[in-house]
N, C-alpha and C positions, 0 to 999 in steps of 0.2 A: 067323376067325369061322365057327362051323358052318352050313353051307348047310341043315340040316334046317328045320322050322318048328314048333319048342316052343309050350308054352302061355304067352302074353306078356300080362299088364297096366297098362293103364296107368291111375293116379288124377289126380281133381281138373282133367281138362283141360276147358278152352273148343275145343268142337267146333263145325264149321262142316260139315255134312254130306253138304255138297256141291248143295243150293239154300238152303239156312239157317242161322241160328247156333243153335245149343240154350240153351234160357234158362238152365241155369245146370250148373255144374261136375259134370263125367259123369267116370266109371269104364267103360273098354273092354274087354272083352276079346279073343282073339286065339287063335285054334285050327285047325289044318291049314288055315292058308291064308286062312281067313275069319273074320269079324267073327261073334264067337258071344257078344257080348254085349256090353250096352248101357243103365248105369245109370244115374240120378242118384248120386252120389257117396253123398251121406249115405244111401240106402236100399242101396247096395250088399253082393250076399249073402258076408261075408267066408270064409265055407267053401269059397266058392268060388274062392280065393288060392291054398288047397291045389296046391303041382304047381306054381303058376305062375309063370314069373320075372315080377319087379319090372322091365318095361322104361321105367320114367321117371315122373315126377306133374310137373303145372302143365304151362303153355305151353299156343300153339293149335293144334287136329289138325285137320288135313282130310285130303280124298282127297290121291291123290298127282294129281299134273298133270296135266291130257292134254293134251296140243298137236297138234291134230286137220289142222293143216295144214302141212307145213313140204315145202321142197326141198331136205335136208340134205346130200345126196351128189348132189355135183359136185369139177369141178376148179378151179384159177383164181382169180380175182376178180377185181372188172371194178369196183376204185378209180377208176381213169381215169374211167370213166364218173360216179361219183361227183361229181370235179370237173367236169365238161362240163355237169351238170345244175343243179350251181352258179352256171356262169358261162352260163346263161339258155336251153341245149340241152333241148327237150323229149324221154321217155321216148321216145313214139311216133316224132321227128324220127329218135333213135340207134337206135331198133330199124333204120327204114326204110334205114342207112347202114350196114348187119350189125351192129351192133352188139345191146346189150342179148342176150336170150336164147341166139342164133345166138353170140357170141361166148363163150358157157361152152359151150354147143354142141363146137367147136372142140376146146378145151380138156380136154372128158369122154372124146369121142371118143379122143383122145391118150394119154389114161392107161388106166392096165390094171387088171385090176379090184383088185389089189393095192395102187395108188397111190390109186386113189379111196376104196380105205378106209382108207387112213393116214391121206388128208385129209379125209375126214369125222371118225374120230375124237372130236377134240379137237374138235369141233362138238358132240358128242353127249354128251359129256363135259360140256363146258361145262349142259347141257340138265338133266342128270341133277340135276347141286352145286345147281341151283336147284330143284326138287324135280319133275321131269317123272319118271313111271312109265309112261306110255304114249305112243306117238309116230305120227303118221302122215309118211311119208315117201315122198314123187313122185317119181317118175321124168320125161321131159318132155326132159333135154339130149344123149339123144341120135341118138332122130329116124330110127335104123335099128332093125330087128328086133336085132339083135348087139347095137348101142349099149343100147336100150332094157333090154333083158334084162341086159345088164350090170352097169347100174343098178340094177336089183331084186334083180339076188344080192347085190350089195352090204348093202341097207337088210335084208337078210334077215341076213348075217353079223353085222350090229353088232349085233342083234337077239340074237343065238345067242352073241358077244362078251363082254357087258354086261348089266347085270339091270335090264332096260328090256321093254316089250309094243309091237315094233315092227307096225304095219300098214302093204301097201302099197299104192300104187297107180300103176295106171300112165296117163301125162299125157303120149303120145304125139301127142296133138292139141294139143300146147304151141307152137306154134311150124312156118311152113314151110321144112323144110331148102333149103340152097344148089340140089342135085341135084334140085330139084322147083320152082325157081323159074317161076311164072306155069302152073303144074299143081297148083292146092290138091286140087281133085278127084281127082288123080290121088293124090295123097298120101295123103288119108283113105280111099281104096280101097285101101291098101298098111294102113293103121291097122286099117278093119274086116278086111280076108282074109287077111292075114300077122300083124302084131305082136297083136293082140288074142287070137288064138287059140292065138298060140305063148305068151304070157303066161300063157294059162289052161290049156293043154295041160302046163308046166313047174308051174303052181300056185304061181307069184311072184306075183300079183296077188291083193289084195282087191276093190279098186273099179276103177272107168276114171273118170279125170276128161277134161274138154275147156276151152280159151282162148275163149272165144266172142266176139269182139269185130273190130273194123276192121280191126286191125294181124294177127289171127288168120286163126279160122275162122268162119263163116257159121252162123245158127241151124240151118239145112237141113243144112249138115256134121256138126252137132256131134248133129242127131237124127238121123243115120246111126251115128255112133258109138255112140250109145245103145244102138240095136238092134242091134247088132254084140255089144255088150257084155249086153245082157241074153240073149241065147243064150247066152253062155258062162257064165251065172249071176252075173256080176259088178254089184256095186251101183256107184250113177251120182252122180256130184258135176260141180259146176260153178264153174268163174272165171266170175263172169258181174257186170256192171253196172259193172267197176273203170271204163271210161275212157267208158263211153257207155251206152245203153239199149240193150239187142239182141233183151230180148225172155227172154234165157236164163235166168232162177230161173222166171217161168214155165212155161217149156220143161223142167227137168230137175224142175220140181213136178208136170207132167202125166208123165211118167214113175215118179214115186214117188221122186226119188235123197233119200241123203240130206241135201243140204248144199246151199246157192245159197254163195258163197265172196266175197269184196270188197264188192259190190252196192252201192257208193256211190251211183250212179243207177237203182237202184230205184224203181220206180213203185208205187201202190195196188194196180193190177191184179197187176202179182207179187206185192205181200206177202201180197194177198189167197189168191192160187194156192198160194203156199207155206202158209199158215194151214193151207190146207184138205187138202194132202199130207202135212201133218207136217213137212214138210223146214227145216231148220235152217239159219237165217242165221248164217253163220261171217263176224265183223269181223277186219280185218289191220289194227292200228290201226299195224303197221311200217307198211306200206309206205303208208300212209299218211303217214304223219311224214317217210320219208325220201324222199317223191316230190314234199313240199309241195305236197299236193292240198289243194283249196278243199272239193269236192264232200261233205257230211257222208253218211253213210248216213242212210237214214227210221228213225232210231231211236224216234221218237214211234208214229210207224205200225207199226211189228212190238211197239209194245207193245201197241197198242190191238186189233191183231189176235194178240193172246198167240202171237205165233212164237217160238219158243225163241231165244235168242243166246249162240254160242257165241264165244272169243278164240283165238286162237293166235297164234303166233310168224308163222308167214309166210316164216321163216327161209332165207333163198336169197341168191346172190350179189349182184344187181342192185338189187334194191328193196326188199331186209327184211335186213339181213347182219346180223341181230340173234338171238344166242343166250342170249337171259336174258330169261323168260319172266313173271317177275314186275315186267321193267318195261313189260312188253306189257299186263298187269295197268293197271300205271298210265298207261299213254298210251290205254286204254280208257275211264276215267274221266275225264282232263283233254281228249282231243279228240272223243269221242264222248259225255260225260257221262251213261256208265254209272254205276249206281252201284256201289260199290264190292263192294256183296252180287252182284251182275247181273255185274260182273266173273270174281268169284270163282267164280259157278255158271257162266258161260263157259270157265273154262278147267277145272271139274271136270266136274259133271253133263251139262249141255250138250254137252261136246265130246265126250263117250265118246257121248253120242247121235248127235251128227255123223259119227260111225265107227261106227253100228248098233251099238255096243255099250252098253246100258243097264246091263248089269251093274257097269258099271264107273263112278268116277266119286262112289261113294257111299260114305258111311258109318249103314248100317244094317244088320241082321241077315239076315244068309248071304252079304254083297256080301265081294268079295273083296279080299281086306285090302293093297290098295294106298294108304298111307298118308303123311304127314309131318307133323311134330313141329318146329313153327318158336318159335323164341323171341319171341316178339310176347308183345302182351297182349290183342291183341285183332283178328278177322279183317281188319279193313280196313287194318292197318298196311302190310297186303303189298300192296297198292296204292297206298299215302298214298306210303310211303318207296319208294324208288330206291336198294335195299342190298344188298350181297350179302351171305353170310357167314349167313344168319339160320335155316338149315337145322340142326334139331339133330341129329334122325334123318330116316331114308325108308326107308319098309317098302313091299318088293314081295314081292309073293305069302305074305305074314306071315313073314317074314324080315326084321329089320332089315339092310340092304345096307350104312345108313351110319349113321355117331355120331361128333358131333362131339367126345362126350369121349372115345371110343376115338383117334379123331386126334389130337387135342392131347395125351391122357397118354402116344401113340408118340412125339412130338416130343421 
């Protein structure tokens, strides 16, 4: 298929446009890259077909996916641990006994950056089939300046690989390594004066995120990091409220970051702080489901205080090993009882917000034409159902990348 980006059409779809559905059946058009047009079907100007290919009528179109949070590249997997939490071992108990983090840790470190991306891969792969066009991708497992950056050339190559809009960030305050035991301090001063500035010195890094919690780092570490990180221009996200109250979506809301991340123990006071920053609650409704946590997020409260909510995958070895993003969709709805529209602007509009990218995310005029074409009949099926297979096409940068009838009439 030609990589160029022709003038492409499509009629008669049920658009979702990434906070809404359009009341009734549109005609899109499709030009260097961007959405340069947007009809009601029946008032559609037909001179304007002229030139254009026929790329498909019917079905639902939305943005393509963003999945604004993910830990895609590592090495390992830490099954084991899977059963231990089964047979009644808490997260925090297996962190405290090196396990959890520290032990992909291990694992990343080991591999070269050639191994670590064979084994992301087929992660990223898997991402794509279900219709993601943008991804954010953490570093965090390996805890040295070398490790770290290794990491990010990776999420950079699969990037440059694959017709995906990789962003990174680096989550060097993920966790404190073995060589730093009973010196966190000492480690977040290796974070801010070593890795954070070789990050942005090399220009791998988008954002800086931080782990803000007991088994972590300290509100005080993680607003050292911030300012560490806003000298080197980089924007600021947070893990904050998964296992406790720490204080952190307010802390990274008086900063301006974008994103508060998990926040199952969110308080008023932070939702309130986030309202008023703009900063975007990003739900992990994985590692929710695969932690069998109680704790719900204040989804009532970030609505009253109209904070945006954003979904993503969460995607990482330990507590989200989940690369199928539309049933991240549906575990948004069944355990957090999103609704199914709130879901949907979660993993389009929302999340491109959560990565400072508002361009993205949308289907309206001049947004750029990161798209997919699902055979449903209607937006909320891709949350209702738990299916694969329902991707017809996925258009990145106004390229169609994939089609399902080009696959099947190869077969």
């Amino acid at each position: 298929m030609s990589m160029s980006a022709p003038r492409l059409l499509w009629r008669d779809l049920c658009i979702f446009d990434g906070l809404a559905v359009l009341p009734e059946p549109m005609t899109l058009l499709v030009e260097a890259g961007r959405v340069a047009g947007l009809w009601p079907t029946r008032a559609f100007p037909e001179a304007l077909a002229q030139g254009a290919v026929e790329a498909g009528r019917g079905g639902v179109m939305t943005p393509g996916l963003v999945d604004c949070h993910s830990h895609l590249v590592y090495a390992g997997n830490r099954a084991g641990e899977f059963e231990q939490r089964l047979e009644g071992v808490s997260y925090a108990d297996i962190a405290r006994a090196g396990g959890g983090i520290l032990s992909t840790v291990r694992a990343t470190r080991a591999a070269s950056e050639d191994e670590l991306l064979a084994q992301s891969l087929p992660r990223l792969q898997a991402l794509l089939a279900d219709g993601v066009t943008t991804l954010e991708i953490k570093s965090g497992y390996g805890l040295t300046t070398a490790d770290e950056l290794k990491m990010l050339r990776v999420a950079r190559r699969l990037g440059e690989l694959l017709p995906v809009r990789v962003t990174t960030t680096l989550l060097a305050a993920h966790a404190l390594p073995p060589e730093f035991a009973g010196d966190s301090d000492g480690y977040i001063a290796l974070v801010c004066d070593e890795i954070i500035p070789a990050a942005a010195a090399a220009g791998l890094a988008d954002a800086v995120d931080v782990f803000c919690e007991n088994i972590a780092f300290s509100p005080v570490q993680c607003e050292l990091v911030f300012q560490a990180a806003q000298r080197h221009g980089l924007a600021l996200k947070a893990h904050a409220e998964q296992l406790s109250n720490q204080g952190a979506s307010a802390l990274v809301a008086r900063y301006h970051g974008l994103s508060a991340d998990h926040i199952e123990f969110l308080d008023e006071a932070g939702v309130q702080a986030m309202a008023a920053a703009g900063t975007v609650a990003t739900l992990l409704p994985g590692a929710f489901h695969c932690l069998r946590e109680t704790q719900l997020p204040p989804i009532a409260l970030l609505r009253r205080y109209g904070v945006p909510m954003a979904v993503a995958s969460d995607a990482n070895p330990g507590t989200s090993p989940i690369c199928f993003p539309t049933l991240c969709l549906n575990l948004a709805c069944t355990l957090f009882r999103l609704t199914p529209r709130e879901a949907l602007a979660g993993m389009t509009a929302q999340a491109a917000r959560a990565l400072g990218r508002p361009d993205l995310g949308r289907i309206e005029l001049g947004a750029t034409a990161d798209l997919c074409l699902w055979d449903v009949q209607q937006p909320a099926e891709l949350a209702y159902a738990i299916q694969p297979g329902r991707l017809r096409q996925r258009v990145f940068a106004g390229v169609i990348r994939f089609s399902k009838e080009e696959t099947q009439d190869a077969c």
